[in-house]
SEMI-281116 format. One record per atom (N, C-alpha, C): residue in one letter; y, x, z. Coordinates in steps of 0.1 Angstrom, whole numbers, padded with zeros to 4 digits, always signed. Atoms other than C-alpha are relative to their C-alpha. Example, Ala and Ser with C-alpha at 12.3 -4.5 7.8 and 13.67 -1.06 7.14 Angstrom:
2
A-0012+0009+0000
A-0045+0123+0078
A+0012+0009+0000
S-0011-0009+0000
S-0011+0137+0071
S+0011-0008+0008
This chain:
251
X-0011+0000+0010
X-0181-0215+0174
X+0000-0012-0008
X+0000+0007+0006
X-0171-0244+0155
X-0003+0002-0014
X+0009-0001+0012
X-0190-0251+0123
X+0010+0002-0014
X-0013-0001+0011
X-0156-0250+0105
X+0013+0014+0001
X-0007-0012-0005
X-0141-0219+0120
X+0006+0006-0015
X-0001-0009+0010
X-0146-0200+0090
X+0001-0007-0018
X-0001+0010+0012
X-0142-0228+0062
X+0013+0007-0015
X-0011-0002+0008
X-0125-0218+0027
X-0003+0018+0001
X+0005-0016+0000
X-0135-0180+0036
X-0010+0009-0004
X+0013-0008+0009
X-0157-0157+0013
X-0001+0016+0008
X+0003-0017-0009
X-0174-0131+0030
X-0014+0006-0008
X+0004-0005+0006
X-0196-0107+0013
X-0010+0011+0008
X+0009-0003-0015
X-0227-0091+0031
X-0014+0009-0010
X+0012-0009+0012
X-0245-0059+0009
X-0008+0001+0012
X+0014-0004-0005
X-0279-0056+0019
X-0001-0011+0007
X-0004+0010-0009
X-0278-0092+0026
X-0014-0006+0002
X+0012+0004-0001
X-0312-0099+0025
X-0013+0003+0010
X+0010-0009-0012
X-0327-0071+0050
X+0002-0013+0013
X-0003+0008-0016
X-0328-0086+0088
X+0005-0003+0009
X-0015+0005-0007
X-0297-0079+0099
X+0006-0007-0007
X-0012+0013+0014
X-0280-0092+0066
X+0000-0016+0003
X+0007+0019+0001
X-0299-0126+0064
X+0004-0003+0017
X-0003+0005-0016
X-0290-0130+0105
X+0015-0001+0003
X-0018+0003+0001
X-0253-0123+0096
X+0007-0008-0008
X-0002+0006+0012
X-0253-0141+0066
X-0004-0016+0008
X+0000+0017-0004
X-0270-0174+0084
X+0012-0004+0013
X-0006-0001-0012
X-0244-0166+0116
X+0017-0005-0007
X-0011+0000+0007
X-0215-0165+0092
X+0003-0017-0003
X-0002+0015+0008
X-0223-0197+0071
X-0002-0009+0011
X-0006+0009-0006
X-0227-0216+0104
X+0008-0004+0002
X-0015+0002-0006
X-0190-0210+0111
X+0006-0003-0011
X-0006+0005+0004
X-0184-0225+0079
X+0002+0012-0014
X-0003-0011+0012
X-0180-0190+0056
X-0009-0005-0012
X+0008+0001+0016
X-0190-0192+0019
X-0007+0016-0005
X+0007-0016+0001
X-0216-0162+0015
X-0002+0003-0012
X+0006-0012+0015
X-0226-0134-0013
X-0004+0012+0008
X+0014-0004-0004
X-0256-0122-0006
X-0003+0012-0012
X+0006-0011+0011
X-0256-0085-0026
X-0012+0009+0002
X+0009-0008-0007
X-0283-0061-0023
X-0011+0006-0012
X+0008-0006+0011
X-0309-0044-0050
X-0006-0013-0006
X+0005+0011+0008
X-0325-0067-0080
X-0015-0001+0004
X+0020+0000-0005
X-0366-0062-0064
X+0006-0011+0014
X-0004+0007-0010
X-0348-0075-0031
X+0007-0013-0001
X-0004+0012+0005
X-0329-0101-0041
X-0013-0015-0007
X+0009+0007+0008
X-0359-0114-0066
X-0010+0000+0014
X+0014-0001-0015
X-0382-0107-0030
X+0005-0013+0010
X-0005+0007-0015
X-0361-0125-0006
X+0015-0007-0002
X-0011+0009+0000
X-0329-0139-0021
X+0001-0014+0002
X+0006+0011+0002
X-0340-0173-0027
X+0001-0004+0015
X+0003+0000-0016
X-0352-0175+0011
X+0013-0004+0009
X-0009-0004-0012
X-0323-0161+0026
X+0015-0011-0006
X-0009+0010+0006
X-0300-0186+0006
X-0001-0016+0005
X+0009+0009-0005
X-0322-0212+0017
X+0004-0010+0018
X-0003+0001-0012
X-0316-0205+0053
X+0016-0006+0003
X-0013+0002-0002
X-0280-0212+0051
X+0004-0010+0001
X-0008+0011+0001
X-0257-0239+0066
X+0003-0008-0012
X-0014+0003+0014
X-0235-0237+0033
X-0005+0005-0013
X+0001-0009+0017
X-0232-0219+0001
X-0002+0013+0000
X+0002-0018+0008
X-0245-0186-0010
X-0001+0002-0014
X+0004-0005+0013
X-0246-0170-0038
X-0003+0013-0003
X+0013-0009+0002
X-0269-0143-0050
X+0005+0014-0005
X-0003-0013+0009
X-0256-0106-0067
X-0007+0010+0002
X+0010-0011+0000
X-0274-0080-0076
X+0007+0011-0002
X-0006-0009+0002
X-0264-0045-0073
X-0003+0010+0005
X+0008-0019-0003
X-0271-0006-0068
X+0010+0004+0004
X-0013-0005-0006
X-0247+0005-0043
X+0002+0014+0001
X-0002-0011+0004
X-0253+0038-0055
X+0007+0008-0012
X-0004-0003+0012
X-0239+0032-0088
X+0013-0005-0001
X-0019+0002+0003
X-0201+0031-0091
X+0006-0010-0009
X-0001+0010+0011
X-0203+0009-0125
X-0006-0013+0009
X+0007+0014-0007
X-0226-0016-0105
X+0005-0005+0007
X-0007+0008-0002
X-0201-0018-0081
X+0013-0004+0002
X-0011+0006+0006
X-0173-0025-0099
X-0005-0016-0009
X+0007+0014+0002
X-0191-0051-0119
X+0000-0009+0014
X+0003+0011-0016
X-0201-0070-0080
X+0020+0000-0001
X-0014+0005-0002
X-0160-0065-0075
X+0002-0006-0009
X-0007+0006+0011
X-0149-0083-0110
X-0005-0013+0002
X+0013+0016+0000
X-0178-0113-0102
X+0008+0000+0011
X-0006+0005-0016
X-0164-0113-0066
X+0018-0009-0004
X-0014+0005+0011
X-0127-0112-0085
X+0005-0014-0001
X-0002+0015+0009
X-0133-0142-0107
X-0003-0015+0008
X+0007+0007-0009
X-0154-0159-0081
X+0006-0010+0012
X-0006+0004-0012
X-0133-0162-0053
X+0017+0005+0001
X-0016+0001+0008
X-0096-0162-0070
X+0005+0008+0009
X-0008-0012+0003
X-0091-0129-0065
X+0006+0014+0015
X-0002-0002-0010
X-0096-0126-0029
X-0015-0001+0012
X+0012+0006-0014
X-0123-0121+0002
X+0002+0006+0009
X-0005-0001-0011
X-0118-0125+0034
X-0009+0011+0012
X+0007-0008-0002
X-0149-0104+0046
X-0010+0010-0003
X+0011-0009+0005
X-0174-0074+0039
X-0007+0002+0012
X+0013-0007-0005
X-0205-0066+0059
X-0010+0007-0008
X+0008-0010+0002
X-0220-0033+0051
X-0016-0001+0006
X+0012-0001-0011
X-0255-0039+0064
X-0015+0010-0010
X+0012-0008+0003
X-0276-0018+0040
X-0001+0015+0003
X+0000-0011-0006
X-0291+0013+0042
X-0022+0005+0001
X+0020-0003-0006
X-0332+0031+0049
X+0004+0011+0004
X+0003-0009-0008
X-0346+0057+0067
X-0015+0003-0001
X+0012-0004-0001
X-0378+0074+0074
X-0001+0009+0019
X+0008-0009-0011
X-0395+0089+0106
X+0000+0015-0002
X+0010-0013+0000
X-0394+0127+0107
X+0006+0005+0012
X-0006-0009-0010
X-0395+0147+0138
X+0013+0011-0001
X-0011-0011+0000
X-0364+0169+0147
X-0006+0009-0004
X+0005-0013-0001
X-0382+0197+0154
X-0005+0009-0014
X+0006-0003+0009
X-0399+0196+0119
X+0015+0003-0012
X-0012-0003+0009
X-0366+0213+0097
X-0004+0003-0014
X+0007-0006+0015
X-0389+0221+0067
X-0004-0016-0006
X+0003+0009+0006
X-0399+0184+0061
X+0019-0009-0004
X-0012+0001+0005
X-0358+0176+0059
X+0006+0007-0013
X-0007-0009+0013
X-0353+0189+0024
X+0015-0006-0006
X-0015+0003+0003
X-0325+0192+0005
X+0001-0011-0008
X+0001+0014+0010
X-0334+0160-0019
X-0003-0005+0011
X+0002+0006-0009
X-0343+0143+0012
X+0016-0007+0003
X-0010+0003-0004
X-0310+0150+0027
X+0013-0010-0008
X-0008+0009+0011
X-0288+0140-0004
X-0002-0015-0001
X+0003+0016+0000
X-0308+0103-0004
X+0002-0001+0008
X-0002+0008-0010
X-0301+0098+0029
X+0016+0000+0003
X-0015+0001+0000
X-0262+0105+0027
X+0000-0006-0009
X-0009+0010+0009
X-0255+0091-0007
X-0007-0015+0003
X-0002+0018+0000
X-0269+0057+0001
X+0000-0003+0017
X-0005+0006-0012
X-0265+0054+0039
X+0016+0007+0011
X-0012-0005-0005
X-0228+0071+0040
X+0006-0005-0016
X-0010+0000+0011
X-0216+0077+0006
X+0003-0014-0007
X-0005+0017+0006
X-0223+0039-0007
X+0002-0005+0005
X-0014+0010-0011
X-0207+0024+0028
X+0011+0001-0009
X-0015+0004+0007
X-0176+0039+0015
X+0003-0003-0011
X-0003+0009+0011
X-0182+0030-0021
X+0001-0017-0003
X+0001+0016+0004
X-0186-0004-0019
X+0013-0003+0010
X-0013+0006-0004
X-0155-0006+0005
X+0014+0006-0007
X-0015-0006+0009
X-0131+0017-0019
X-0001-0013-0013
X-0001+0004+0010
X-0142-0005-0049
X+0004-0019+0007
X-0002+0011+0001
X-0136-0039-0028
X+0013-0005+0008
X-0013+0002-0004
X-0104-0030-0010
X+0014-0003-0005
X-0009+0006+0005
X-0084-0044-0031
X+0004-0016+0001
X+0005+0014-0007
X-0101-0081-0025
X+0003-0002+0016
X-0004+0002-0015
X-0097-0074+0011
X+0010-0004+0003
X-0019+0004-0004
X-0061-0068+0013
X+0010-0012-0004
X-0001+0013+0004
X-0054-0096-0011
X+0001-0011+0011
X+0006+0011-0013
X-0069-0120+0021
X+0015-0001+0005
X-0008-0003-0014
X-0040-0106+0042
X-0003-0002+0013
X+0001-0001-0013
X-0059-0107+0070
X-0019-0001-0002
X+0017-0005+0006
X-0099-0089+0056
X-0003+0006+0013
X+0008-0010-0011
X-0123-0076+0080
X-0012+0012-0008
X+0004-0009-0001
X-0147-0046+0076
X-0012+0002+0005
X+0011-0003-0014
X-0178-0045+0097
X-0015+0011-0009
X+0009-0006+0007
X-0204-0016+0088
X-0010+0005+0012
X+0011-0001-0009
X-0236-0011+0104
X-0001+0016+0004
X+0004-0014-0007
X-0239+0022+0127
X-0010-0004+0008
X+0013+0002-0004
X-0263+0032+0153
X+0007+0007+0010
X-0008-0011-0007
X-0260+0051+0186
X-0009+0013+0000
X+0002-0013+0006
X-0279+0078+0168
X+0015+0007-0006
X-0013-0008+0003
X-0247+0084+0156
X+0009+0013+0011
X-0008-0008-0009
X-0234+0103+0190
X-0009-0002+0011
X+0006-0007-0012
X-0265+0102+0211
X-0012+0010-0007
X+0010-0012+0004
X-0284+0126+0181
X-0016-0003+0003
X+0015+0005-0001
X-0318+0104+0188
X+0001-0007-0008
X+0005+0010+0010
X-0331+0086+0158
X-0010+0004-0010
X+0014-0002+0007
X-0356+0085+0133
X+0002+0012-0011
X+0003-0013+0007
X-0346+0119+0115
X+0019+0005+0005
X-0016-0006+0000
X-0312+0142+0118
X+0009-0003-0008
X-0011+0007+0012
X-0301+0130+0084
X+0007-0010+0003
X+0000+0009-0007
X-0299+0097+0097
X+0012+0001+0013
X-0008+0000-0010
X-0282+0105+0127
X+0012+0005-0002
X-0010-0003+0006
X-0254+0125+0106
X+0007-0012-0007
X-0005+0009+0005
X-0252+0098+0084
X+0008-0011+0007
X-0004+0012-0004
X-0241+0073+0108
X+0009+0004+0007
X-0013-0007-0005
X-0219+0097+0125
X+0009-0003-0008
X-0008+0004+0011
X-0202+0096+0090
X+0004-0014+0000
X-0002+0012-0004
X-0201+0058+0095
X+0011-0003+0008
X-0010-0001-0015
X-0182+0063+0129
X+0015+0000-0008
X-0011-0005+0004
X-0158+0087+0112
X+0012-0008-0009
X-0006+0003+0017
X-0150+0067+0079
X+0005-0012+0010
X-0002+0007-0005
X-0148+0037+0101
X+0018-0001+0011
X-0014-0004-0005
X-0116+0052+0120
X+0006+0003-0010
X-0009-0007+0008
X-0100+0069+0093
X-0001-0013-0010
X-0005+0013+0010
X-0102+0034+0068
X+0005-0008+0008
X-0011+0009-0006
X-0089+0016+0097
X+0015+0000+0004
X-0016-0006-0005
X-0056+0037+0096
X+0005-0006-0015
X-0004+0003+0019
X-0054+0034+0055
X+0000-0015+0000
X-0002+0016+0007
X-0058-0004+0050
X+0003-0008+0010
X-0004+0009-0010
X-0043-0016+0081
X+0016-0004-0007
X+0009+0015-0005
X-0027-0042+0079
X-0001-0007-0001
X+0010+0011+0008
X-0042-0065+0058
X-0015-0002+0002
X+0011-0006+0004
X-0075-0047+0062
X-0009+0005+0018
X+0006-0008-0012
X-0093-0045+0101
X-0013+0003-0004
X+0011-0008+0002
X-0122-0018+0100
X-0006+0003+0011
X+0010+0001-0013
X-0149-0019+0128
X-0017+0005-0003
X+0016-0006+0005
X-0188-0006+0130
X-0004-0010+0013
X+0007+0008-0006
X-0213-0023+0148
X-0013+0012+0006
X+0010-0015-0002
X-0237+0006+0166
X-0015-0008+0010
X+0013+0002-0009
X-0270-0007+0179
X-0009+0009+0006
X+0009-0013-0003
X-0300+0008+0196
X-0009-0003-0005
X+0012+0003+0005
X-0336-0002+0188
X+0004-0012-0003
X+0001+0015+0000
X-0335-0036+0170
X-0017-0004-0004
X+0014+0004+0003
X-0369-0053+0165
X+0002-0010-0016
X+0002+0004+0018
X-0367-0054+0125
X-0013+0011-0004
X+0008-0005+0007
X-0391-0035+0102
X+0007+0014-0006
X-0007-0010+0001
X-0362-0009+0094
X-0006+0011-0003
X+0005-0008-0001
X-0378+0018+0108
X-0017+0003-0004
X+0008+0000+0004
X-0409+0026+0086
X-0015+0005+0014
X+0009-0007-0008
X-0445+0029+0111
X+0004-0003+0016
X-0005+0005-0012
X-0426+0014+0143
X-0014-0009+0008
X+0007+0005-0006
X-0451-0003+0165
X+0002-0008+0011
X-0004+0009-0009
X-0457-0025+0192
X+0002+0010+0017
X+0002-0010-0013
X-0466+0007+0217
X+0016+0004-0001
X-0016-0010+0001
X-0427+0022+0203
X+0011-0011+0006
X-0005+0007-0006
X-0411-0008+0214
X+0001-0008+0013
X-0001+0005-0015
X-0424-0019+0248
X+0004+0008+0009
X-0003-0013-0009
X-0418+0021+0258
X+0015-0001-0001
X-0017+0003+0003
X-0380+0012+0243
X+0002-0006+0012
X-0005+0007-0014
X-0379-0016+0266
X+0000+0000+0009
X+0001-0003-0015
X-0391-0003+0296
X+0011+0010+0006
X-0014-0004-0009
X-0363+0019+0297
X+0014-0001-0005
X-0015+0005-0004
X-0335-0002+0288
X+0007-0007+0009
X-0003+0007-0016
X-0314-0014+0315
X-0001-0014-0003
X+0002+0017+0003
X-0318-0052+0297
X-0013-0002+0001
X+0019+0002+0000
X-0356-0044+0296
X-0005-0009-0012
X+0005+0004+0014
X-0359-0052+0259
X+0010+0001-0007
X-0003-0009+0010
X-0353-0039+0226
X+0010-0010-0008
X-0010+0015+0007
X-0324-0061+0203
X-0005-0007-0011
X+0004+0008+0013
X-0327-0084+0175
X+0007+0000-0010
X-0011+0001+0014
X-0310-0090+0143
X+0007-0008+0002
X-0009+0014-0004
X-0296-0123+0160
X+0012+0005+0012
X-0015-0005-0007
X-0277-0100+0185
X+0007+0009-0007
X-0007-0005+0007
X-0264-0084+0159
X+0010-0005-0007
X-0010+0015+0006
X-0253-0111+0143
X+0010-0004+0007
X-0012+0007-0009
X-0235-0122+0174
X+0011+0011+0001
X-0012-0010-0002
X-0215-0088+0175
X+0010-0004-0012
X-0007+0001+0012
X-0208-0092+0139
X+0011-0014+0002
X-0011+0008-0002
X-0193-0126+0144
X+0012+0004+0012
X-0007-0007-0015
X-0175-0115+0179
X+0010+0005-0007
X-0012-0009+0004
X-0153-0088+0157
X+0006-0010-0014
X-0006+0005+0013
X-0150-0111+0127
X+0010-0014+0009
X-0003+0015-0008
X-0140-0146+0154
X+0012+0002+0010
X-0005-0002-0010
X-0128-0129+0184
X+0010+0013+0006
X-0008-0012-0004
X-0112-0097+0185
X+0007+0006-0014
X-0006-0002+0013
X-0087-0100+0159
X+0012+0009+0002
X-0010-0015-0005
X-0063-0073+0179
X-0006+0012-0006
X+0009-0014-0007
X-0090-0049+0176
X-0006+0008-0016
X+0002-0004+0010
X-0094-0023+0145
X-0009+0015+0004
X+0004-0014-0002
X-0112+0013+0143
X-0013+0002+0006
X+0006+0000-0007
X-0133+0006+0166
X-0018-0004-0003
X+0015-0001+0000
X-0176+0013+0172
X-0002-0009+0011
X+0009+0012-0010
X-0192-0020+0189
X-0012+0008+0007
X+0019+0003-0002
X-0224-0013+0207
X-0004-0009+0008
X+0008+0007-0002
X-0249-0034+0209
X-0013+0004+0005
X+0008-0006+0000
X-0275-0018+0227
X-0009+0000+0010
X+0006+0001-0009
X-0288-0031+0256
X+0001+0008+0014
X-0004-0010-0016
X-0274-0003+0278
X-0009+0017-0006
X+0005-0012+0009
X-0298+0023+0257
X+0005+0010+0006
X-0006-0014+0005
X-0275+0050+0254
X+0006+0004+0014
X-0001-0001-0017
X-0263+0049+0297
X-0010+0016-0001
């Protein structure tokens, strides 16, 4: 893609710091995008610097609790003032998880469950109700939020998890009916990527991944990046819709 593709265009990337973020975020600013890099103030102060660092172009830094409704309204008013009044993209890429067996229904408690919906469902859609107004502005915003294909093959690192991203799917079709059409809404659904994500992951959990994917190895943050660009570059027909990325995984 040409290094000017994306020139004059602010794109905004919560949880920009994790391994997919910072891989979408340096994929972006190659093509020229002007980044904002949001994500929690420990993470930011951890790894903002770095991931700012890495960049063709311009980033700039925000801090924020995509749990807290005030926090992000403040990120939209700085976005607002920032970028007169308009951005051209959002990547959802945050989110955690934990390891617990299916089988085990007593270690899914009900405070478990609630952390794993309100911040890997409920603050996707908050941080895109509070910044769809920036989008539409663009007249021509994209949307991209990180799923999995736990979402609809019910294998992942706990049930919540695999609900939650269902919820991803879902929201992902139904906001690409509401804010069309100023506003295209897409997910990105991988399978195993080789990040740190998954708490306790190993080198034994990933060569057994690979051996039975039909690519014969597990993904990266850099092919994720490439999807991300792909729906933001190349498929500007194309709204509603769950990417996967997955190596064939889910076959």
């Amino acid at each position: 893609m040409s290094t000017t593709a994306l020139a004059g265009r602010n794109f905004v990337i919560v949880g920009g710091t994790g391994a997919i973020g910072s891989a979408a975020a340096r994929a972006l600013s190659a093509a020229g995008a002007r980044l904002h890099i949001a994500d929690r103030a420990q993470a930011i102060a951890e790894r903002g610097a770095d991931v700012v660092a890495s960049l063709a172009g311009e980033g700039v830094l925000h801090e924020v609790e995509i749990t807290d409704t005030a926090s992000l309204q403040l990120l939209r008013d700085r976005l607002a003032a920032d970028c007169d009044g308009a951005i051209h993209g959002l990547i959802n890429a945050s989110g955690f998880t934990k390891p617990i067996p299916h089988a085990d229904l007593d270690a899914l408690t009900d405070e478990f469950i609630d952390e794993m919906l309100k911040v890997n469902w409920r603050a996707q859609f908050a941080v895109i109700r509070e910044l769809a107004p920036l989008l539409k502005a663009s007249g021509d915003g994209v949307v991209i939020s990180l799923s999995s294909i736990a979402s609809f093959t019910a294998v992942g690192s706990n049930i919540a998890y695999c609900a939650a991203k269902a919820g991803i799917d879902v929201m992902t079709k139904a906001l690409a009916r509401v804010l069309a059409p100023e506003v295209r809404v897409l997910a990105i659904s991988p399978g195993v990527v080789d990040t740190a994500f998954v708490p306790g992951r190993g080198a034994d959990f990933t060569d057994k991944v690979a051996e039975s994917t039909p690519l014969k190895r597990i993904g990266s943050a850099e092919d994720i990046a490439s999807a991300i660009i792909a729906c933001v570059s190349y498929l500007p027909y194309s709204t509603g819709h769950i990417i996967q990325v997955d190596g064939g995984r889910a076959l």
